[in-house]
Residue frames as qw, qx, qy, qz and C-alpha x, y, z in Angstrom:
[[0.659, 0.209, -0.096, 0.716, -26.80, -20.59, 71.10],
 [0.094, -0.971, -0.192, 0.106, -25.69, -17.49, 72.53],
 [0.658, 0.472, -0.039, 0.586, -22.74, -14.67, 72.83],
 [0.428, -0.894, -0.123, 0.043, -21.53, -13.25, 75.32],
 [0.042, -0.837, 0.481, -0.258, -18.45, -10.86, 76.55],
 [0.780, -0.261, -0.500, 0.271, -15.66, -13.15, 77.77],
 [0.356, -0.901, 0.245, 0.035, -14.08, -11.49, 81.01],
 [0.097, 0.718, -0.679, 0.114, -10.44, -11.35, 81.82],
 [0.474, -0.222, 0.848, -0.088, -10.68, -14.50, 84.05],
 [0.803, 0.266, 0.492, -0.207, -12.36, -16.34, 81.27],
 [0.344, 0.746, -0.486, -0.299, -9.53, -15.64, 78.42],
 [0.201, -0.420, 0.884, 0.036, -8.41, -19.18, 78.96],
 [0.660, 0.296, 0.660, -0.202, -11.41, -20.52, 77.08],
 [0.375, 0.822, -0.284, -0.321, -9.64, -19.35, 73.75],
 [0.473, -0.513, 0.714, 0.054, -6.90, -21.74, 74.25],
 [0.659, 0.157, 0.735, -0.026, -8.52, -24.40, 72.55],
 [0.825, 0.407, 0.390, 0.046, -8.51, -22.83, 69.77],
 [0.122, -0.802, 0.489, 0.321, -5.15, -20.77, 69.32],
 [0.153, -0.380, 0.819, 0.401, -3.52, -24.15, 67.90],
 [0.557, 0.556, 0.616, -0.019, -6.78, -25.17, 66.02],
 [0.251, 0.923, 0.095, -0.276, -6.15, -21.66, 64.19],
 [0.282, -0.647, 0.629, 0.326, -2.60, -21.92, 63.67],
 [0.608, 0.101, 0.779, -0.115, -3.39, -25.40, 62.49],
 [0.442, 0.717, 0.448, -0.300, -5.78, -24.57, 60.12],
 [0.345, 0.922, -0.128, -0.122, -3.95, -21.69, 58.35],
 [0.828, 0.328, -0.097, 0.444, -0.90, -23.62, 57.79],
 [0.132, 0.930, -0.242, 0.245, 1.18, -20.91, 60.39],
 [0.649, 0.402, -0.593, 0.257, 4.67, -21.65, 61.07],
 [0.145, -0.320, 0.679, -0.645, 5.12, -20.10, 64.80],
 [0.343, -0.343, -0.817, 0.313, 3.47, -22.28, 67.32],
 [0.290, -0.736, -0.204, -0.577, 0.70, -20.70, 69.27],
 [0.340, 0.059, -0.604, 0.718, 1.94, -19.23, 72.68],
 [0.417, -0.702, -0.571, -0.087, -1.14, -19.10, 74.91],
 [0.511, -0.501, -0.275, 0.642, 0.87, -17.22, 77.49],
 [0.125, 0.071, 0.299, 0.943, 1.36, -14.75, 74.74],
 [0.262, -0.520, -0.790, -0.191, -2.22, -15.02, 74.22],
 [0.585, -0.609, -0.449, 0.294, -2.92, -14.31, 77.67],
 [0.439, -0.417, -0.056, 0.794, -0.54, -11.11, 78.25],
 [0.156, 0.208, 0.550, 0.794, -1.89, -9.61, 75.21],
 [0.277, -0.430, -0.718, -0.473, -5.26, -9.64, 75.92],
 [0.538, -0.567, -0.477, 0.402, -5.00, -8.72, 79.46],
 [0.480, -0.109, 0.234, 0.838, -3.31, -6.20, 78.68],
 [0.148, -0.306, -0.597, -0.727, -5.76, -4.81, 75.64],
 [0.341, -0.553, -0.565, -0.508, -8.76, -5.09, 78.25],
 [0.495, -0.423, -0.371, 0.662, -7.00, -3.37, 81.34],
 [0.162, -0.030, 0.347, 0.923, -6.62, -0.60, 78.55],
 [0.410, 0.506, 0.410, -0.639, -10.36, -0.56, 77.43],
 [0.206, 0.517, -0.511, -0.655, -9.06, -1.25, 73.65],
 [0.039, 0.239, -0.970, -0.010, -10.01, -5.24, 73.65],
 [0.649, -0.039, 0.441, -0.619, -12.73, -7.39, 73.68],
 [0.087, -0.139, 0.977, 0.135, -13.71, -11.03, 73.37],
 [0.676, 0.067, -0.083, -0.729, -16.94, -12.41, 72.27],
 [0.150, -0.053, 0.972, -0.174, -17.60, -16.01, 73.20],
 [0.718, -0.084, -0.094, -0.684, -20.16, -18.05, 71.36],
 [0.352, -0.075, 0.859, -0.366, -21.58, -20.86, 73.33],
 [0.302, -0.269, -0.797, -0.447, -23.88, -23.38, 72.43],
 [0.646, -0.352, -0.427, -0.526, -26.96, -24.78, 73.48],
 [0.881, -0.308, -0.356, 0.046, -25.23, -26.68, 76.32],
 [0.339, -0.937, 0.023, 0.088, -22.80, -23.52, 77.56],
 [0.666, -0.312, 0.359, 0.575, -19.51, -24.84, 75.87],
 [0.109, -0.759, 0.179, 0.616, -17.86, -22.54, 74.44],
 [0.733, 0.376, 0.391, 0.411, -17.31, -23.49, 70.00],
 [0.500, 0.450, 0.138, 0.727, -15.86, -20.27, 68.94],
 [0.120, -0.822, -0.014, 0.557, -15.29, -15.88, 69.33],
 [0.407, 0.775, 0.053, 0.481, -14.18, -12.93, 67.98],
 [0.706, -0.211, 0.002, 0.676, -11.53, -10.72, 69.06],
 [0.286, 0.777, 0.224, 0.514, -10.96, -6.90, 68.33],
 [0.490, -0.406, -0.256, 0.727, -9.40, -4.14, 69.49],
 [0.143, 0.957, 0.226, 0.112, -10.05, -0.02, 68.87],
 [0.551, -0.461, 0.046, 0.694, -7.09, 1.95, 67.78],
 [0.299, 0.786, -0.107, -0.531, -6.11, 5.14, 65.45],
 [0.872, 0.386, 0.208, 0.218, -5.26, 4.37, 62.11],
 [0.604, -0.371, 0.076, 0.702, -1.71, 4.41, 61.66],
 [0.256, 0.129, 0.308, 0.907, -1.59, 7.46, 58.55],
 [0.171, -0.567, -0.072, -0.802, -5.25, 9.32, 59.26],
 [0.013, -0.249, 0.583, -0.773, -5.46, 8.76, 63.02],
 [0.769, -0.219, -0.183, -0.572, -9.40, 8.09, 62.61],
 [0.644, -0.214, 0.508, -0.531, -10.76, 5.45, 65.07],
 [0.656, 0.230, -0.649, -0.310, -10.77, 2.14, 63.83],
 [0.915, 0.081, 0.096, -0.384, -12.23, -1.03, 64.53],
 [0.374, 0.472, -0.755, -0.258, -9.48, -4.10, 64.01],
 [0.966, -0.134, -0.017, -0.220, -10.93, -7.78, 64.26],
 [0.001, 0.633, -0.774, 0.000, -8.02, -9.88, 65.18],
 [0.108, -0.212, 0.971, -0.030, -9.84, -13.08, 65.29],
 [0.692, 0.096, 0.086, -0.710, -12.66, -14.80, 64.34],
 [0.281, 0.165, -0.942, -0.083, -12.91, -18.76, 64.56],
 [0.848, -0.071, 0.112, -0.513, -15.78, -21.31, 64.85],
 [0.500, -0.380, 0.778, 0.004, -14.83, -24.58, 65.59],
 [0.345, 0.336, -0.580, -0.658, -14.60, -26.40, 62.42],
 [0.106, -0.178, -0.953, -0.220, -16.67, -29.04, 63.69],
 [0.056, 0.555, 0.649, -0.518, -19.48, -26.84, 64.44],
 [0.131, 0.326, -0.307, -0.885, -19.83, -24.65, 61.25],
 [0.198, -0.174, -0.827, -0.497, -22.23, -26.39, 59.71],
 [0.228, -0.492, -0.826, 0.152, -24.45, -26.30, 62.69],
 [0.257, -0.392, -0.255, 0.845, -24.38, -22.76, 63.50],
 [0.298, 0.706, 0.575, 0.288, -26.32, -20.90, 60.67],
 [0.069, 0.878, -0.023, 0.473, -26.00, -16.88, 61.12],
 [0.589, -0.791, -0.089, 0.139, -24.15, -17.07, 64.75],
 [0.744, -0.384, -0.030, 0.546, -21.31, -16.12, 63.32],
 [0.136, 0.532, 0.274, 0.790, -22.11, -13.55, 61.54],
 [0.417, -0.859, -0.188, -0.230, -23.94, -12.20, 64.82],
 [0.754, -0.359, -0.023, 0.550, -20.24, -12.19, 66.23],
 [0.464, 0.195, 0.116, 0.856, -19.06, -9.83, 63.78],
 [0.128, -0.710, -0.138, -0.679, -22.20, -7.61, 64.40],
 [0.646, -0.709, -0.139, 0.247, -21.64, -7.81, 68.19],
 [0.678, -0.031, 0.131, 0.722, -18.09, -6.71, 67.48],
 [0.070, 0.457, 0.223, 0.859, -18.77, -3.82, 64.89],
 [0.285, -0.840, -0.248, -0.389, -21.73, -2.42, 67.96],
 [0.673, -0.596, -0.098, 0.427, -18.96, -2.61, 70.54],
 [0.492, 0.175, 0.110, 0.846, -16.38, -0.96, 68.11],
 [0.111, -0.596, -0.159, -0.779, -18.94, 2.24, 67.10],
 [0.499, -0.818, -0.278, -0.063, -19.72, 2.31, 70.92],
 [0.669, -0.389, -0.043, 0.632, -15.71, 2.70, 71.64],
 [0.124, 0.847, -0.143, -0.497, -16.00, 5.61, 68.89],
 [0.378, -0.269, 0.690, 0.556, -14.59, 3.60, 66.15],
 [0.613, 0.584, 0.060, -0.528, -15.87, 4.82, 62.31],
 [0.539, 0.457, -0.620, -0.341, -14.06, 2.06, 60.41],
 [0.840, -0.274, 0.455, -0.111, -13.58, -1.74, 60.61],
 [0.362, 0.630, -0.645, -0.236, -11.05, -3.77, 59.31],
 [0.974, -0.002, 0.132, -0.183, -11.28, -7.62, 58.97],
 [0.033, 0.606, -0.759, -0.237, -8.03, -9.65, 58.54],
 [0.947, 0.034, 0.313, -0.065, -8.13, -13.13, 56.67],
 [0.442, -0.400, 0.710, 0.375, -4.91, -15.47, 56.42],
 [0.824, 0.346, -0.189, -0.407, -5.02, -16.92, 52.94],
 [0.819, -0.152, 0.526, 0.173, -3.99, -20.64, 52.43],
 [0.046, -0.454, 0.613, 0.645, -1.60, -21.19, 49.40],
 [0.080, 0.262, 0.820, 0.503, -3.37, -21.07, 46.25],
 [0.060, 0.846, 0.517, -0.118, -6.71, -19.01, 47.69],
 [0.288, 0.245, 0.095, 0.921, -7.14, -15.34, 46.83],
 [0.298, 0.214, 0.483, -0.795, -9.74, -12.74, 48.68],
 [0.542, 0.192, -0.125, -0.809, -12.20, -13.70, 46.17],
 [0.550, 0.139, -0.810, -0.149, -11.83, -17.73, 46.69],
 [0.053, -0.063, -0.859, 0.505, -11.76, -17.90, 50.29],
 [0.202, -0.468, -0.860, -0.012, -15.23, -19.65, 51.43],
 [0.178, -0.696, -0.463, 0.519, -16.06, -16.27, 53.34],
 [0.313, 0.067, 0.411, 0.853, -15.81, -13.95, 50.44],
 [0.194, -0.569, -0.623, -0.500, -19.53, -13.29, 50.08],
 [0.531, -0.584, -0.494, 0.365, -19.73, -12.16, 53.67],
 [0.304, -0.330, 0.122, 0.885, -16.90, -9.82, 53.56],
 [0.047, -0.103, 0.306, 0.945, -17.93, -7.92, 50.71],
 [0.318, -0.379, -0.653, -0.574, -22.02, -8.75, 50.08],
 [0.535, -0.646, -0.534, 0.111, -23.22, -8.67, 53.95],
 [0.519, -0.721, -0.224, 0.402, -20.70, -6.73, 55.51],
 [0.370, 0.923, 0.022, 0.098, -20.07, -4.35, 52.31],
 [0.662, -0.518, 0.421, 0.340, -15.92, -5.01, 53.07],
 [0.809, 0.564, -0.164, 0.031, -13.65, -5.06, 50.10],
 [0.794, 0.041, -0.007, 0.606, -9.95, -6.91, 49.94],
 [0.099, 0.978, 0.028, 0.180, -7.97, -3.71, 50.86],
 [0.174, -0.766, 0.618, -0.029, -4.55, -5.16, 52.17],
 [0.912, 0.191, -0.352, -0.084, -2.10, -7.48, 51.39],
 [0.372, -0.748, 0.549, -0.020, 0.49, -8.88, 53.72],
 [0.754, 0.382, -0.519, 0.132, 3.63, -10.86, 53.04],
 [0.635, -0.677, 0.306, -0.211, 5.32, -12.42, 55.87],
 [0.816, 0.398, -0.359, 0.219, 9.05, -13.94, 56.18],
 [0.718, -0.388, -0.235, 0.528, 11.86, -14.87, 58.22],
 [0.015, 0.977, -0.212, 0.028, 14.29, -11.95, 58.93],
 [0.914, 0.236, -0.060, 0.323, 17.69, -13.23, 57.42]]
């Protein structure tokens, strides 16, 4: 396996798994590559952005991370915000630590952009709680993280 930077022209190897993610987490909106795409361009025209692409053994692409460096919105400090992280769910089992070497590829790109925090975002499914979800031990025993927001999300009526 490896991991490598994805470039701009290579953002379209995400695709595949925009509506796997969606999917997954039970979200309502559809996934708008194009969004996708304008975002991210965007984010790494800027210098704030970056993809990680891990690849197997045979150069196809099963999963990434995602992140971006900005101030934090109330003390301004540098931060560190993962916006994605996904392994194809038929390939988790096979992988052993490579995704965890994603996040630490991530976190050495962040503290090279100057960022001194990191924030991790995970969707919960109805009925989990930050201490159920399957990655819990990670977050807070490897990568010393604790649960530290909650978001609600709804239509606007």
């Amino acid at each position: 396996m490896d991991i490598r930077e994805l470039h701009e022209d290579e953002l379209w190897l995400c695709s595949q798994f925009g509506d796997a993610f969606h999917q997954e987490k039970l979200l309502a909106d559809d996934f708008s590559f194009d969004t996708f795409h304008q975002n991210w361009t965007s984010w790494y025209r800027s210098g704030i952005g970056i993809i990680f692409g891990l690849f197997d053994d045979q150069g196809q692409i099963i999963g990434g991370i995602g992140g971006m460096v900005s101030p934090d919105l109330t003390s301004g400090k540098l931060k560190l915000h993962e916006l994605f992280w996904y392994v194809d769910r038929t390939k988790r089992k096979e992988t052993g630590r490579w995704p965890l070497r994603l996040v630490y590829r991530l976190q050495a790109w962040g503290k090279s952009k100057g960022a001194t925090g990191f924030r991790m975002i995970h969707l919960l499914l109805p009925g989990e709680t930050p201490s159920s979800v399957a990655l819990a031990d990670i977050y807070v025993k490897i990568l010393h993280m604790r649960p530290l927001e909650v978001c609600f999300e709804g239509p606007i009526e």
